[in-house]
N, C-alpha and C positions, 0 to 999 in steps of 0.2 A: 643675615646681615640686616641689620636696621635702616630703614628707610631714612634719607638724609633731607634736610630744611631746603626746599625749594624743590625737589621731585615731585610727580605726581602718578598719580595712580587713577587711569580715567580722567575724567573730566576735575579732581580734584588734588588740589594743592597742597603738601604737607609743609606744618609751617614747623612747629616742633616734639619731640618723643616724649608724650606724658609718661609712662611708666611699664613695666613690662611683669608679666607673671605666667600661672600655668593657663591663661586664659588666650595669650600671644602679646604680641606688643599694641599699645594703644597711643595713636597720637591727634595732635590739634590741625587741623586741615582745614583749606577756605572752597567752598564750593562757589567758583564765579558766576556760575547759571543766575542763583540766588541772591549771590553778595551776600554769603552768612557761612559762618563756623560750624563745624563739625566736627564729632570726634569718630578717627578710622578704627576700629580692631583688626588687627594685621591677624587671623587663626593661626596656631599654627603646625608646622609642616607635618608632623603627624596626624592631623586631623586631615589636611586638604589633600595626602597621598592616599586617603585610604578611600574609594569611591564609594565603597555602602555607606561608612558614615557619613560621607557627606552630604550625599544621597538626604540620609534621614535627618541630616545635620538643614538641608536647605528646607525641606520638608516643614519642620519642625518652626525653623526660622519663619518663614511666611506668614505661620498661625499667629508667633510672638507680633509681628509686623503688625496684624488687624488691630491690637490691644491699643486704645485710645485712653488715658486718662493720665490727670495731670500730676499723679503721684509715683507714675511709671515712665523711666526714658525710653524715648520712643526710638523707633529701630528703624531707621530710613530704607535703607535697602541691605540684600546682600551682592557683590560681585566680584567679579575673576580678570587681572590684569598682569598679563607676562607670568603666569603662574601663578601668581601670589592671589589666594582668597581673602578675602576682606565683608567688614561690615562698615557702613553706616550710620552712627548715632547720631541723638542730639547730645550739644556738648552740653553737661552739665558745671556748674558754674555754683562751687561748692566746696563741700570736706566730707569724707566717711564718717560716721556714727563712730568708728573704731579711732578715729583720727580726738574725736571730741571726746572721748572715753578717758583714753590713755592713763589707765589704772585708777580712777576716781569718779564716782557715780553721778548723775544729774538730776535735777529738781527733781520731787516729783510731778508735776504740772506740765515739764518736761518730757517726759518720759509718758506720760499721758497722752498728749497733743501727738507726740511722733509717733506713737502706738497706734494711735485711731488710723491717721494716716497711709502705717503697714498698710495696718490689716482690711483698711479703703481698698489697698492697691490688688493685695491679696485677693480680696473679694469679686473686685472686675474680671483679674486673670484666672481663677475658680471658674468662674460664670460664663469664660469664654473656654476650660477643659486646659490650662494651661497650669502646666504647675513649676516652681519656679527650682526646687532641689537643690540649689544652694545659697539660700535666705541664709545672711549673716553681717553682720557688721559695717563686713568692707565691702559690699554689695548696696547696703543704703546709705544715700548723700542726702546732705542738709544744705539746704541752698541759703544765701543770705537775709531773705527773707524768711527762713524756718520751716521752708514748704521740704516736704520728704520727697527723694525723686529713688525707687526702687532700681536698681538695673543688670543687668544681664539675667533678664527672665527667659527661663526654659533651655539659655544659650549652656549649660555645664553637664549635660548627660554624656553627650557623643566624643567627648578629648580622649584620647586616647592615653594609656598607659607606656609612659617611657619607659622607668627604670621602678620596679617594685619593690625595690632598695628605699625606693624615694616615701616610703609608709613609716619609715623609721627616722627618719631624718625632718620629717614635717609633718601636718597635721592635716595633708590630703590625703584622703582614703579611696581606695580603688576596687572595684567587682570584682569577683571573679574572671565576666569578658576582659577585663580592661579598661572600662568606662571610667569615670572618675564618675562619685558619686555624692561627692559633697566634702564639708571639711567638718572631721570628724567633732571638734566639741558643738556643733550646731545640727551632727546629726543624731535620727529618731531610731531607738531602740528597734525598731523593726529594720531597720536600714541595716544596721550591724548584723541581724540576724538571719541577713539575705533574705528579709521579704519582699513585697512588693511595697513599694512608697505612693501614695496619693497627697490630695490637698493636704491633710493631716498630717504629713510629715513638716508642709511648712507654717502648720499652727503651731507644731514642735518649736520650730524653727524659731518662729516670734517669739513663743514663749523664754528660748534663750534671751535672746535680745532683752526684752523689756525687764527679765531678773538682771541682766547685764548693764543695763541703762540703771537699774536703780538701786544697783551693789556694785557697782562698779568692777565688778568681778565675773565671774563665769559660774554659772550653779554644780556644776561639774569637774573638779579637777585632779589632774594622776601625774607623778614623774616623767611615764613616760607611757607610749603610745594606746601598747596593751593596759595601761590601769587605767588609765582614761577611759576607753569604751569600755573597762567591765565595771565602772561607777556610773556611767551612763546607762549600761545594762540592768543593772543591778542597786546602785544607791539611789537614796532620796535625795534632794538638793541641797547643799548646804543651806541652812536657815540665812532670810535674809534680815536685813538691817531691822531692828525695831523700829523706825523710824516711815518707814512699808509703813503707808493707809493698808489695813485689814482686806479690804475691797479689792484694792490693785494687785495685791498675795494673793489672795484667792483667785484673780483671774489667770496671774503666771503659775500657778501652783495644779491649774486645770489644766493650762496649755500643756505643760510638765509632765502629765500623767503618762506612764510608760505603756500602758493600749491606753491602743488607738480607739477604741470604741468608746471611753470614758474623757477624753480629750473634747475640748468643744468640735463640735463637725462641720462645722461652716467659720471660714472667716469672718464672714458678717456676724456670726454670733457673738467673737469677740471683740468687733467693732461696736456693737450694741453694749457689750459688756463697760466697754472703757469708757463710753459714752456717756453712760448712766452716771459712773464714778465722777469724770467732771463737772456733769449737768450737780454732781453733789456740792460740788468745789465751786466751782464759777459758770455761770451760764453761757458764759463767753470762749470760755475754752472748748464745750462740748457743739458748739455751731461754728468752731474753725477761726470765729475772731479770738485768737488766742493773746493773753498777755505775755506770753515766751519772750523774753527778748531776743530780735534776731542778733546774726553772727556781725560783730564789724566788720565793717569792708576790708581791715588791715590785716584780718586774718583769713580770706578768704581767698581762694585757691582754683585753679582750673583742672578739673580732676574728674575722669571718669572712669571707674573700678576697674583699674586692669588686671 
């Protein structure tokens, strides 16, 4: 049952239910200690009965917790009140990448600037063994200022499988164990193929994104579940726009590559890469003073990727 406006949970206050999905419910909460906002993730019940995953679930959490940088939401804590397991956020103060999309692609200059950004964030949680496995869309927000804020890093391995019905009906994919493992058009051929996934899965990952940022489309698409992953498997991406600088092609068309071996290996490689391309463009975009315009305030929104 959803937690109602004005309960609390611990020491903090819910004020209202931002939005719910297969990650639990997430909502706007006031921590009085502070006198500051928060966003709760309610886990849910399938994860918090099962004790080994949780186990690995809090395990796991602690390492995301150390992850300091400004292009990553930060993970306050996690805790346990009257049953219910919960996280911590910061509230980000924003829209999804997926919300700014909605079937029409973005400058490229755009799509430049929030790319370096990733693949910043990428790079920090890399550098700290942390890998994120479900990089996608509705996982990175744009703040009103056009700063990229990444979120729920490392938090999507351990949910447990409900119904394995639910592969046909949407476009989460599930292990073998159970796990979920990502959502299938953002994942990496070796993923499908029950291998093991590293960094490199979420260079895959971006390299979705950034062809999705500037086709406004998905490189990869099937009717229905099974065509999907076996063009993923199997096809090359749909060509993108001519309209594509050559440069920024070639860096999604790397990240793309179906091994892993020939994929760039380091996120910072492809932050070096995009960087380059700006430094082509404007000097300004590639050192973070970007000429992006940010979001109006009148469309901005309190949301953090439920």
């Amino acid at each position: 049952m959803p937690l109602s406006p004005g309960s609390h949970l611990g020491p903090y206050e819910v004020l209202a239910l931002i939005g719910a999905g297969g990650m639990g419910e997430v909502y706007r909460a006031r921590d009085p200690r502070l006198d500051r906002e928060v966003a709760i993730k309610r886990l849910p019940d399938a994860l918090a009965s099962d004790p080994e995953s949780l186990r690995q679930f809090h395990t796991e959490a602690r390492s995301v917790a150390a992850l300091n940088h400004p292009n990553i939401c930060t993970l306050h804590e996690i805790s346990r009140e009257n049953g219910i397991e919960y996280l911590v956020m910061e509230l980000v103060e924003g829209r999804p990448i997926s919300d700014l999309l909605a079937g029409q692609s973005l400058p490229v200059d755009q799509v430049i600037h929030y790319g370096i950004q990733i693949a910043d964030a990428l790079t920090h949680a890399h550098d700290h063994r942390i890998v994120h496995r479900d990089l996608k869309s509705a996982n990175v927000m744009v703040t009103s200022s056009a700063r990229i804020k990444v979120v729920d890093f490392g938090l999507a391995r351990k949910l447990r499988q409900q119904d394995m019905t639910a592969l046909t009906r949407s476009e989460t994919v599930f292990d073998n164990a159970g796990s979920i493992a990502g959502t299938l058009p953002y994942l990496p051929p070796e993923a499908l193929r029950g291998a093991e996934v590293d960094t490199r899965g979420d260079i895959w990952a971006l390299g979705v994104m950034l062809y999705e940022m500037a086709a406004g489309r998905r490189p990869f698409a099937g009717p229905t579940v099974m065509e999907l992953a076996s063009a993923i498997l199997r096809e090359p991406p749909d060509p993108l726009p001519p309209d594509v600088p050559a440069g920024l092609a070639g860096v999604i068309q790397r990240c793309l590559n179906k091994d892993p071996a020939q994929r760039y290996q380091r996120a910072s490689d492809v932050h070096s890469a995009l960087e380059a391309i700006a430094s082509s463009r404007s000097p300004t975009l590639a050192t973070g003073r970007s000429s992006v315009a940010p979001m109006r305030p009148r469309h901005v929104r309190w949301i953090v990727g439920a």
